[in-house]
C-alpha positions as CSV (number, residue, x, y, z in Angstrom):
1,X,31.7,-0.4,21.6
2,X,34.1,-3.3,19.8
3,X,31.6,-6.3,18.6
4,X,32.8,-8.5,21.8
5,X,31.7,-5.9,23.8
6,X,28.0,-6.3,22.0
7,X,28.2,-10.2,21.9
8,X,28.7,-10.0,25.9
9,X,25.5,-8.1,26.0
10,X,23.9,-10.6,23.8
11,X,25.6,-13.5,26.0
12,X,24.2,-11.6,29.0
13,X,20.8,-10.3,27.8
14,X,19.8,-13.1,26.1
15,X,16.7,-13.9,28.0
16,X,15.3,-10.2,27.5
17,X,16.3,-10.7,23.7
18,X,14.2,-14.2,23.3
19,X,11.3,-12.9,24.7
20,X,11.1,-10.1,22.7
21,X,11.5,-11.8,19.3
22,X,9.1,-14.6,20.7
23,X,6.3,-11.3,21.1
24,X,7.4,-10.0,18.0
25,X,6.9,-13.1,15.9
26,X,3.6,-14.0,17.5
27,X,2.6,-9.7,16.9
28,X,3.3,-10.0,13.4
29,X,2.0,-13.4,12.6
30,X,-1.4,-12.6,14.1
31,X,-1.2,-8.9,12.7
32,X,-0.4,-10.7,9.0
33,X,-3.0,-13.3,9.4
34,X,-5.7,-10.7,9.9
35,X,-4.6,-8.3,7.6
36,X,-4.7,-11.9,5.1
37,X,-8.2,-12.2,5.8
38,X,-9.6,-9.0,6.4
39,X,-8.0,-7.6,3.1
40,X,-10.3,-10.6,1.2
41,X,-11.0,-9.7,-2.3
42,X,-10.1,-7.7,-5.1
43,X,-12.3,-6.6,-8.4
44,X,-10.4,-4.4,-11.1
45,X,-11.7,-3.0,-14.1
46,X,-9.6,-1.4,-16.7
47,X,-11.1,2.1,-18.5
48,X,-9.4,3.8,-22.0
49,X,-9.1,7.1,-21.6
50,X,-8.8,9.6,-25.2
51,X,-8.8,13.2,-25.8
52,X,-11.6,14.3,-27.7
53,X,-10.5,17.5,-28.8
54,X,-8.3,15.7,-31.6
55,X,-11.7,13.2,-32.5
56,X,-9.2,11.4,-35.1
57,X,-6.4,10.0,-32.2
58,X,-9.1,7.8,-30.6
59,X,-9.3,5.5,-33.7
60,X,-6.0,6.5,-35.6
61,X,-3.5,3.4,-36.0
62,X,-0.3,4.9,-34.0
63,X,1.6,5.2,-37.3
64,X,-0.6,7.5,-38.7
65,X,-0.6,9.7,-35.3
66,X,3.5,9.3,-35.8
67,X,3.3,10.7,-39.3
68,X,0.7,13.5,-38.3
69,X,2.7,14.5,-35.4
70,X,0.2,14.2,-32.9
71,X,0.7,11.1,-31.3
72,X,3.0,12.3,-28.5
73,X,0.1,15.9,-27.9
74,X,-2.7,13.6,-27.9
75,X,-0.9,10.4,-25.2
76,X,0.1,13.8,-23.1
77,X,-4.0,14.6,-22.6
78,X,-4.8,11.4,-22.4
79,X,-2.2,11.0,-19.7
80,X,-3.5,13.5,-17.8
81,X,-6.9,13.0,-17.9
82,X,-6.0,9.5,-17.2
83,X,-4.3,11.3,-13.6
84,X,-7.6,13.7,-13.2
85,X,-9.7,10.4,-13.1
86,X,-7.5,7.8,-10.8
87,X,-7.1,10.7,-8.4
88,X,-10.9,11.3,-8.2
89,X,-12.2,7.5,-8.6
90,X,-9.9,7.2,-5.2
91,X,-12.1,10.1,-3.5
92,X,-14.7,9.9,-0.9
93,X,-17.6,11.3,-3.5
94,X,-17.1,7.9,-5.6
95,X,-16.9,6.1,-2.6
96,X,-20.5,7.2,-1.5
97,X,-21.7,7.0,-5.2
98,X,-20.4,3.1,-4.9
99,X,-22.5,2.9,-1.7
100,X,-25.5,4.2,-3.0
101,X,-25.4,2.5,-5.9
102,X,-25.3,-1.0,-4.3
103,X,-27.7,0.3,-1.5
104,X,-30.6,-2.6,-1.2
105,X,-28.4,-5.3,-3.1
106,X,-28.7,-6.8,0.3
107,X,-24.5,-7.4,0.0
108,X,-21.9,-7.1,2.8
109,X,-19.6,-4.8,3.0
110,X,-20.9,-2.2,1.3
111,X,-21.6,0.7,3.3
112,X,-19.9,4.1,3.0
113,X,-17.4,3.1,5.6
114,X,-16.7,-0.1,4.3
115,X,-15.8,1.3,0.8
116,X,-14.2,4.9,1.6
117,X,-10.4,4.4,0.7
118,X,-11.0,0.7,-0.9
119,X,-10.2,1.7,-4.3
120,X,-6.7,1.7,-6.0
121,X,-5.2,2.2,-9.2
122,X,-2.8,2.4,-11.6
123,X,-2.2,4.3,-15.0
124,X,-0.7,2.9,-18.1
125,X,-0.3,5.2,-21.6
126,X,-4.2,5.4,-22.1
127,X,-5.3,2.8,-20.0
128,X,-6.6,3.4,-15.9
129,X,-7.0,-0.4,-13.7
130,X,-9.3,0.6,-11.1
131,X,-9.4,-2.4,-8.3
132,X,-12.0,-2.4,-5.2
133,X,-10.6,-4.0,-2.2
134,X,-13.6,-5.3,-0.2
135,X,-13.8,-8.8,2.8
136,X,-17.1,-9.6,0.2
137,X,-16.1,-11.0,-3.2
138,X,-19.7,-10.1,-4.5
139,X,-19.1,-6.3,-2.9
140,X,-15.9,-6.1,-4.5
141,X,-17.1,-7.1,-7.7
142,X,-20.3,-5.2,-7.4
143,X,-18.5,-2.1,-6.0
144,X,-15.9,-2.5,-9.0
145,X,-18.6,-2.2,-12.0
146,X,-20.1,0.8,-10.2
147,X,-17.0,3.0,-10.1
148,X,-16.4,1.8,-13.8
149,X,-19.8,3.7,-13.9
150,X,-18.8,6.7,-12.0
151,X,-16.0,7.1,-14.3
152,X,-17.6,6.5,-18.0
153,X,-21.1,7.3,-18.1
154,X,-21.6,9.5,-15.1
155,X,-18.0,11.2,-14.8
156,X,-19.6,15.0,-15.5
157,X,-20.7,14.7,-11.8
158,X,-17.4,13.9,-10.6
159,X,-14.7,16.2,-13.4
160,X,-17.4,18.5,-14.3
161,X,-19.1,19.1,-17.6
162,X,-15.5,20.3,-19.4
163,X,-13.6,17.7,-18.6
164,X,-16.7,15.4,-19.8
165,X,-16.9,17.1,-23.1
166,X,-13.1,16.6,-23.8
167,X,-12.6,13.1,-23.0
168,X,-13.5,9.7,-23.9
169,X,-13.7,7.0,-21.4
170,X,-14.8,3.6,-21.9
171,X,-14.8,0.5,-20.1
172,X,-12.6,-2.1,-22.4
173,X,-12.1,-4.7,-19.4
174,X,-15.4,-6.1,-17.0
175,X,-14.5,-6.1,-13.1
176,X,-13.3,-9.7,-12.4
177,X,-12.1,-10.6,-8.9
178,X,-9.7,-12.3,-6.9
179,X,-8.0,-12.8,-4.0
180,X,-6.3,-9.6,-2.5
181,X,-2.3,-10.6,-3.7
182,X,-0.6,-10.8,-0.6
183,X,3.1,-9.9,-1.1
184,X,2.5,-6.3,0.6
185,X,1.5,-8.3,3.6
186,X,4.8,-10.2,3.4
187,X,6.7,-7.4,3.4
188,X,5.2,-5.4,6.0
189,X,5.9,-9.2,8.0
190,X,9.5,-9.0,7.6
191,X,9.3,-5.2,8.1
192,X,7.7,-5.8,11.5
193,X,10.4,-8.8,12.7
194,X,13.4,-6.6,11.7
195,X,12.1,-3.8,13.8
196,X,11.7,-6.1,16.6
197,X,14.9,-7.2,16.1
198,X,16.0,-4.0,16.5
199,X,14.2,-3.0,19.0
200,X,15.3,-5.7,21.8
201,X,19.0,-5.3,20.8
202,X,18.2,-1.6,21.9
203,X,16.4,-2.8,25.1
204,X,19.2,-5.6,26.0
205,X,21.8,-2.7,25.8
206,X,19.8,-0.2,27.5
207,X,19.3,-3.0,30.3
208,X,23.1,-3.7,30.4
209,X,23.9,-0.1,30.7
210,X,21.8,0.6,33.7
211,X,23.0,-2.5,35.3
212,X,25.6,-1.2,37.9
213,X,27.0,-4.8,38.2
214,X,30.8,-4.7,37.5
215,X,31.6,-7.5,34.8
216,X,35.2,-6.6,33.7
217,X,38.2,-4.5,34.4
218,X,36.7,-1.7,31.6
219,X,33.2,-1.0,34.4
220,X,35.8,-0.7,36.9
221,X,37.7,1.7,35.7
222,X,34.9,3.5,34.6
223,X,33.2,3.2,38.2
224,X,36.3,4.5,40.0
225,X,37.7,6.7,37.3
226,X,41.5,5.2,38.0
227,X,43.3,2.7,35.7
228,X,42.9,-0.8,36.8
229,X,46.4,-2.7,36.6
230,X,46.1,-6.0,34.1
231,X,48.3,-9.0,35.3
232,X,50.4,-10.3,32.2
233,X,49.0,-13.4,30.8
């Protein structure tokens, strides 16, 4: 199909493609707004994670690592470890810890439901930013300090006692909180009106196909199967 032939379905179909954007845009404008305020708060802590079984790379200045050539072995556990522990701060068993923890705190927000899959995180060399996503800025921030404890002082329960032994892993940041940022709700916005886009060009040709209205001399020939003769302009 040339591009006349899709701006005569546009020309044609235009109703069914205005009321679909309309929808759409009023869909994902409501669907951002709520995701806006539901999403509320953020708390993130940041934890340094060390290998223990080389005591000496904990404290060592990184030239003295360099020179020793352990630097790169010791960031390479620490790396790890720093992957064993965002993967299990991000479980349901911290999750449950967090709810018991601020059970009778009298706080909103904070019962196992509300905080099973509300933490995130992110790695960097040694360092593991753990963020509690919560509608209560007090929960979030509340929620954030206790999985700083799940993963420092009470970690054996959650990595076992041989993971405990070999690391290190301290607190170096207190949870502060903010607003949730809100750029992955802008994106899934525009995400949502291209789809609709898409998906009422797809219903206005659809519509235009099934219409057995004969426009120009290219549905008659296709209705009778003959070739239609053109008068010379």
């Amino acid at each position: 199909m040339e591009w006349a032939a899709y701006w005569g379905v546009v020309r044609r179909r235009w109703y069914i493609l205005l009321a679909i954007v309309i929808v759409d845009v009023l869909a994902s404008g409501a669907a951002y707004e709520r995701s806006r305020h539901s999403a509320g708060y953020q708390a993130c802590t940041t934890l340094y994670v060390a290998d223990v079984s080389a005591p000496s790379l904990i404290t060592a200045p990184q030239t003295a690592l360099e020179a020793a050539g352990q630097l790169l072995a010791g960031e390479t556990a620490a790396n790890f470890f720093g992957d064993d522990l965002l993967d299990v701060a991000e479980s349901s068993r911290v999750s449950n810890f967090m709810s018991a923890r601020l059970a009778g705190r009298a706080l909103s927000h904070s019962s196992r439901s509300d905080l099973n899959g509300s933490v995130s995180g992110s790695r960097r060399d040694r360092t593991v930013a753990l963020c509690v996503t919560n509608p209560s800025s007090q929960t979030a921030l509340a929620a954030a300090g206790a999985v700083g404890t799940a993963m420092t002082t009470e970690r054996s329960r959650f990595l076992g006692a041989g993971i405990t032994r070999r690391t290190y892993v301290a607190v170096i940041s207190s949870p502060t909180v903010g607003a949730v940022p809100s750029s992955t709700s802008r994106l899934r916005l525009g995400l949502e009106f291209i789809l609709g886009l898409l998906l009422a060009g797809g219903i206005a040709l659809l519509w235009d196909a099934a219409d057995p209205a004969v426009r120009d001399p290219v549905d008659l020939e296709r209705l009778l199967n003959v070739p239609v003769a053109r008068m010379p302009s």
